[in-house]
C-alpha positions as CSV (number, residue, x, y, z in Angstrom):
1,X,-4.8,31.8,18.9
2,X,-7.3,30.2,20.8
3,X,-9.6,31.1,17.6
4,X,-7.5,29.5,14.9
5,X,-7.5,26.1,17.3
6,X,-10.9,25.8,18.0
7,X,-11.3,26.0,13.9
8,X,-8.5,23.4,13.2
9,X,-10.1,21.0,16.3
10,X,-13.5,21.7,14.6
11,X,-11.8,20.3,11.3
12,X,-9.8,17.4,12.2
13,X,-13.1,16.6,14.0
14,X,-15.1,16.7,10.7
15,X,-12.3,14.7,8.9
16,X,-12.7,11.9,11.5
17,X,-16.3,11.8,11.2
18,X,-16.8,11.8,7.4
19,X,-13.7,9.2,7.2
20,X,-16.5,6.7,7.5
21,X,-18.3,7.8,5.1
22,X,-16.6,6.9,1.8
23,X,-18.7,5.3,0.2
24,X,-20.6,8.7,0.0
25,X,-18.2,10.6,-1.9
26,X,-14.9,9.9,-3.3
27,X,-13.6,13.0,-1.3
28,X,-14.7,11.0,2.1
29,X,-12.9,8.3,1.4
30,X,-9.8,10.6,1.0
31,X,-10.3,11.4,4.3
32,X,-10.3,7.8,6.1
33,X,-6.4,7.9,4.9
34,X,-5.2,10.2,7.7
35,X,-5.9,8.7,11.2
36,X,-2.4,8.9,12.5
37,X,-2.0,12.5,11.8
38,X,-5.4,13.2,13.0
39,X,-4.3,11.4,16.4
40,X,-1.1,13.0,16.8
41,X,-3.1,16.7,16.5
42,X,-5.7,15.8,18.5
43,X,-3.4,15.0,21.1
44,X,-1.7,18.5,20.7
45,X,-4.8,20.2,20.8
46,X,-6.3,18.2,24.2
47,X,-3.3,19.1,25.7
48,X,-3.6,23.2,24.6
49,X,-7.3,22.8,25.4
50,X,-6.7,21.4,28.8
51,X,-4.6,23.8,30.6
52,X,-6.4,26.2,29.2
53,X,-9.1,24.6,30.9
54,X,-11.7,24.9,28.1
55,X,-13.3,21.6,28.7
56,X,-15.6,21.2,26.0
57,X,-13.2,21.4,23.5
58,X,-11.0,18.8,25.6
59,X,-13.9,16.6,25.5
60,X,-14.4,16.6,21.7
61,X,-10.6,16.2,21.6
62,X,-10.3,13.6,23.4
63,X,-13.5,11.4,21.8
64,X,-12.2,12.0,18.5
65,X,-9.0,11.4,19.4
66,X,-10.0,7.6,21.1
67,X,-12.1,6.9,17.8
68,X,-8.8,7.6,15.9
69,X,-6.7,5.5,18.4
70,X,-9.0,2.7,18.7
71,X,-8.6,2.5,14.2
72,X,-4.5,2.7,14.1
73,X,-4.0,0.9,17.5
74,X,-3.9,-2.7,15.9
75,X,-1.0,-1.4,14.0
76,X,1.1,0.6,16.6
77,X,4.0,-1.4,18.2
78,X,4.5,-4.9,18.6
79,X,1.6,-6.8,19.5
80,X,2.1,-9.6,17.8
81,X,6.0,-10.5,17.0
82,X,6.9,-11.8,13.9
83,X,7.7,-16.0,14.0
84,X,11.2,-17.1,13.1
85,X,10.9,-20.8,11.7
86,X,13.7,-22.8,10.2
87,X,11.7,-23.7,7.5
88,X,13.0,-22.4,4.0
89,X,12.3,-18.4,3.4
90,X,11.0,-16.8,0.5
91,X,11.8,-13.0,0.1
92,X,9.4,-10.6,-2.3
93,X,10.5,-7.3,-2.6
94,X,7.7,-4.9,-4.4
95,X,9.2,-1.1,-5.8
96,X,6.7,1.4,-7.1
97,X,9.6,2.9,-9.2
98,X,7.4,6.2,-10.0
99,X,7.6,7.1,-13.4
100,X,8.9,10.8,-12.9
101,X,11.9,9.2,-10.8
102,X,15.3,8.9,-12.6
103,X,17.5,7.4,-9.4
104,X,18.5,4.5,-11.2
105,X,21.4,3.5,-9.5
106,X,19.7,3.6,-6.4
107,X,16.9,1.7,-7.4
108,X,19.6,-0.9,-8.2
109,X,21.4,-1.0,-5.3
110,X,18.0,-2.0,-3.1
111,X,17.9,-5.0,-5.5
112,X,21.3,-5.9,-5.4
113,X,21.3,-5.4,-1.5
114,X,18.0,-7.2,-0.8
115,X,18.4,-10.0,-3.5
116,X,14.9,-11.0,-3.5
117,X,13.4,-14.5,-4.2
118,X,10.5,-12.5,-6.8
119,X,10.6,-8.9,-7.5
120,X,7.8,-6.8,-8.3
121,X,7.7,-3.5,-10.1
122,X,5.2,-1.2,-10.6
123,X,5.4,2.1,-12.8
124,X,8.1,-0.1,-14.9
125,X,8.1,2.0,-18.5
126,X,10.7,1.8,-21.0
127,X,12.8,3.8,-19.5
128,X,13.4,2.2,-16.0
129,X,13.0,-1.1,-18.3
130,X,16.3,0.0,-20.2
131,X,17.9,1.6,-16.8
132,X,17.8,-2.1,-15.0
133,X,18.1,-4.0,-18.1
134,X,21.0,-5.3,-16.7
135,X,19.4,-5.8,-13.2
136,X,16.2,-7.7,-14.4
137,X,18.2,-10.0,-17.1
138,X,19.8,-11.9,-13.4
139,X,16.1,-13.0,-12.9
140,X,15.1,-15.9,-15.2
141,X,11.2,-16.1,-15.1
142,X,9.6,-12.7,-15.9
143,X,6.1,-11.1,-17.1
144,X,4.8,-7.7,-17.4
145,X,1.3,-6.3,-17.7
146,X,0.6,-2.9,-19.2
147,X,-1.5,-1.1,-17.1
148,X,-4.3,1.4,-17.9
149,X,-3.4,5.0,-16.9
150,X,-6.4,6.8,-18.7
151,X,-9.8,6.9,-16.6
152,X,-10.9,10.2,-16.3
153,X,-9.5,13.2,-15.5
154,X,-7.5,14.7,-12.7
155,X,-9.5,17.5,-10.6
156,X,-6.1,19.0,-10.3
157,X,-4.1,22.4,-11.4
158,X,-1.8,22.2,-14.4
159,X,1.4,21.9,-13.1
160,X,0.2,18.9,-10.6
161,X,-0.6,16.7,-13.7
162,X,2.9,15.6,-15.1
163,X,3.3,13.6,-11.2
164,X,0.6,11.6,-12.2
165,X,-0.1,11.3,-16.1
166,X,3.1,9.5,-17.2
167,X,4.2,10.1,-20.5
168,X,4.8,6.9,-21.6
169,X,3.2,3.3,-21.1
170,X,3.3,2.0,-17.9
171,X,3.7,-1.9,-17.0
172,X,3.6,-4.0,-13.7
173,X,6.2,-6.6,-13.5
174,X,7.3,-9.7,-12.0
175,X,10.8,-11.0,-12.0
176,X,11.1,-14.3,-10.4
177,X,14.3,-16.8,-9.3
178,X,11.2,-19.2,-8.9
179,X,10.0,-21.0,-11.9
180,X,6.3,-20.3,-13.0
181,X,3.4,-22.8,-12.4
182,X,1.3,-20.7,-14.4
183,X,1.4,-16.9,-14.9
184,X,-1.8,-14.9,-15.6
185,X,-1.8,-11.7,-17.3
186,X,-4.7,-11.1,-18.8
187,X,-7.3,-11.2,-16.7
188,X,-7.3,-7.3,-15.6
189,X,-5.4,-4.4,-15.5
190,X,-4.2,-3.9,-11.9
191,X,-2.4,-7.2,-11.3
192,X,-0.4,-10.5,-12.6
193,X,-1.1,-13.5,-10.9
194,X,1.3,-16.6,-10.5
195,X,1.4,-20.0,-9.4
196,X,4.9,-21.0,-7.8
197,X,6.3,-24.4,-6.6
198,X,9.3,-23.7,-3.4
199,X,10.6,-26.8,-1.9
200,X,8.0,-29.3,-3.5
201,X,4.8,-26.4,-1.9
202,X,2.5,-24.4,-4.2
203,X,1.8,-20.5,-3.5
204,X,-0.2,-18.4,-5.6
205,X,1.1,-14.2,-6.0
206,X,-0.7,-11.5,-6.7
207,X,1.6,-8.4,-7.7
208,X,-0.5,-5.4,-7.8
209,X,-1.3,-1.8,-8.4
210,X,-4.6,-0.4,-8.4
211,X,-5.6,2.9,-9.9
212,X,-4.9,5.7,-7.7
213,X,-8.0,7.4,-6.3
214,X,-8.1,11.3,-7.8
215,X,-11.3,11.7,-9.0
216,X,-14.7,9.7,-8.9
217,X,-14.3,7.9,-12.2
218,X,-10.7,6.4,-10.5
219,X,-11.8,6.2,-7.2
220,X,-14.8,3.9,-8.7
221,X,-11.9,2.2,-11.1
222,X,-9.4,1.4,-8.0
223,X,-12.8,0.1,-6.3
224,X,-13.9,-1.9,-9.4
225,X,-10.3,-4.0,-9.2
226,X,-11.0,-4.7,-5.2
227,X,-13.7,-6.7,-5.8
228,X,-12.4,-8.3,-9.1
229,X,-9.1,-9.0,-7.0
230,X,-11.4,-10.5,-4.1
231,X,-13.0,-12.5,-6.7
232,X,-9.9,-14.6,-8.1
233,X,-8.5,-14.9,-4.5
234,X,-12.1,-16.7,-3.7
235,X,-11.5,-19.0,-6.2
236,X,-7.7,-20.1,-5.9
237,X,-7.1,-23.1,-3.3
238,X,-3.8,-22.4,-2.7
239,X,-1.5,-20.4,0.2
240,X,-1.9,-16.9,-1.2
241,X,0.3,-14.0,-1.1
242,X,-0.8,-10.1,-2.4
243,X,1.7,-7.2,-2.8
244,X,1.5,-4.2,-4.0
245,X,0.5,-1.2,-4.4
246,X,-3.5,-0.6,-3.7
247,X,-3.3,3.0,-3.4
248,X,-5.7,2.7,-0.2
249,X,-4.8,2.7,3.6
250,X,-6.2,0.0,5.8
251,X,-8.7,2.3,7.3
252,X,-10.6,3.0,4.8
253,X,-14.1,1.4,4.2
254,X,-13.2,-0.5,0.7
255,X,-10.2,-1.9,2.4
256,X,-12.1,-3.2,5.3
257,X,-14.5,-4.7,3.2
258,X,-11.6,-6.2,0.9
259,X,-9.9,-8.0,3.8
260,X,-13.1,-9.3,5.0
261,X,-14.4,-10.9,2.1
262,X,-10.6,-12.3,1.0
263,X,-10.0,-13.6,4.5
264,X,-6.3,-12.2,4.2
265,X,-4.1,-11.0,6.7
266,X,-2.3,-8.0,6.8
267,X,1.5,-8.7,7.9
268,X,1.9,-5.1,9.0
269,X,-0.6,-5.3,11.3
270,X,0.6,-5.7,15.2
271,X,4.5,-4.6,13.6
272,X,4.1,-0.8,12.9
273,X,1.8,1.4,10.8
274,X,5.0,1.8,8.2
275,X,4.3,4.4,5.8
276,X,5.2,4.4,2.4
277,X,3.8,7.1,0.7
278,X,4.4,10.2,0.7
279,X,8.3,9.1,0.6
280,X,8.8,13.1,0.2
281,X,7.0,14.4,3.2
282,X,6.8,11.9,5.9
283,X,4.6,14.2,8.0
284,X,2.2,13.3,5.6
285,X,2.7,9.9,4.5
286,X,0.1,6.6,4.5
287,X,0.3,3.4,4.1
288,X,-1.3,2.2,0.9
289,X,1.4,-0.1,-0.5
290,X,0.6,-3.7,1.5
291,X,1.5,-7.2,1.4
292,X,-1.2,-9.5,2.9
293,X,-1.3,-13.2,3.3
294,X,-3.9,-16.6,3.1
295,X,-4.0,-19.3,5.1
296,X,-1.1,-21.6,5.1
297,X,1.5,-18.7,4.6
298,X,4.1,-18.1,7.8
299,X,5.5,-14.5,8.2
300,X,9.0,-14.4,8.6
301,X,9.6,-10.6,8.2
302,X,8.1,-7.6,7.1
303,X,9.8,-4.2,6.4
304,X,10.2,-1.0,4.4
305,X,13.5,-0.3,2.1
306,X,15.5,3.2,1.5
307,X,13.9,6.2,0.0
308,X,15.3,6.0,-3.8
309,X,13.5,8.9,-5.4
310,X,9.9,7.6,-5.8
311,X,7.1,8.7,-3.9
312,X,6.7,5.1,-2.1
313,X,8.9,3.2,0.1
314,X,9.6,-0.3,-1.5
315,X,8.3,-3.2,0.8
316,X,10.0,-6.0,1.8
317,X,8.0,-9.4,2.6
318,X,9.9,-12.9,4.1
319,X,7.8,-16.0,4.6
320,X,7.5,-19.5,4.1
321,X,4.7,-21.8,3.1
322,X,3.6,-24.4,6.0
């Protein structure tokens, strides 16, 4: 037994070394994703090591473990609380619907039961289109964007492909209560941007989904539409709001250098880590569907919705605009 541990501390320990090195190899970014469960074993295995008193591997435990800690810390418990104002709320709730799901009804329920100001959908095809028909016709203001779903292959087995090659076109959408400004759906694949007037204030919204990251050629895609996402949010002037799914956790390097270079905040952080992917297995799951805010944007609330079939958790933002 003690064999088997030393192997698994030797591994976690390589994980949380070449985490920060991602922008070596597609794989290594892969492995930034994972610091909570990387905490969480090294904690079990410090404790093993110590009373067995082997002190060197306690040591290398523990180090590994605080470089871990000191990455998802920001994000554990309530450091910063969440400001109730009295000022008007706007409520955005964003669903990766998954395009292998089929729970309509409860898909439709979370919309019903949240009754969002602007309602974002990603994985919309023609099938959940004609599921919540019905659903989407209660929101005046819409506009979708097809969304490419060919770059590269998959470095998977057979039977892993249908989970992630849909078999029909794939569209982000926005659904809106609020009247468009302006709507923008043509200036790349992995978002629609709008301009919104609430109570007499302008706010711009970025709905989102990035290209997930199997493989180099979509790793370098899903990188590709950070920094052309960074550049539009450097030009607009306006309070800025961006939800969605990026298919990237906040620890990894492209992230980091995302929210540095937008000068966005992320709401989550100070609230919880709040997982939302894998839905399925939450042993395993990251958080790499985010909603993050400019400048002149007030948090009201932040929160995850029910499990509904997909593989994310749909994401629930409340703010207003000072």
């Amino acid at each position: 037994m003690y064999k088997a541990l030393t192997f698994i501390l030797a591994f976690v320990t390589m994980l949380t070394i070449v985490g920060f090195m991602g922008q070596l190899w597609w794989v290594f970014d892969l492995a930034s994703h994972f610091r909570p469960q990387y905490f969480i074993a090294l904690i079990i295995l410090v404790v093993f090591f110590a009373k067995a008193k082997k002190w060197k591997s306690t040591s290398v435990g523990i180090v590994c473990g605080l470089v871990n800690f000191m990455l998802i810390s920001p994000y554990i418990g309530t450091i910063n609380s969440v400001t109730e104002v009295d000022r008007p709320k706007i409520r955005i709730l964003s669903m990766n619907l998954s395009h292998s799901n089929s729970s309509y009804k409860k898909a439709k329920l979370i919309i019903k039961k949240t009754q969002p100001s602007v309602l974002i959908l990603q994985e919309l095809g023609n099938s959940w289109g004609n599921a919540l028909r019905e659903t989407l016709t209660e929101f005046p203001y819409s506009a979708k964007l097809p969304v490419n779903t060919t770059y590269g292959y998959f470095p998977l087995p057979k039977f892993l492909l249908p989970l992630f090659i849909p078999k029909e076109k794939l569209f982000i959408g926005v659904f809106s209560h609020l009247p468009f400004e302006r709507i923008m759906t043509d200036q790349s694949d992995s978002y629609i941007r709008g301009s919104f007037k609430f109570k007499e204030k302008m706010f711009t919204l970025f709905g989102v989904h990035l290209t997930s990251p199997v493989g180099k050629v979509r790793t370098d895609e899903r990188n590709k539409q950070l920094n052309g996402l960074v550049e539009e949010i450097q030009k607009n002037n306006q309070p800025t709001v961006v939800v969605g799914d990026f298919n990237i956790t906040p620890w990894s390097l492209y992230f980091q250098d995302f929210i540095q270079k937008s000068r966005l905040r992320d709401t989550r952080k100070g609230l919880g880590i709040y997982p939302t992917w894998l839905a399925q297995f939450p042993p395993l799951s990251i958080p790499i569907d985010h909603s993050l805010i400019s400048d002149g944007i007030e948090v009201g609330s932040f929160s995850l919705g029910p499990s509904f079939g997909s593989d994310h958790l749909p994401i629930i933002l409340d703010f207003s605009i000072d």
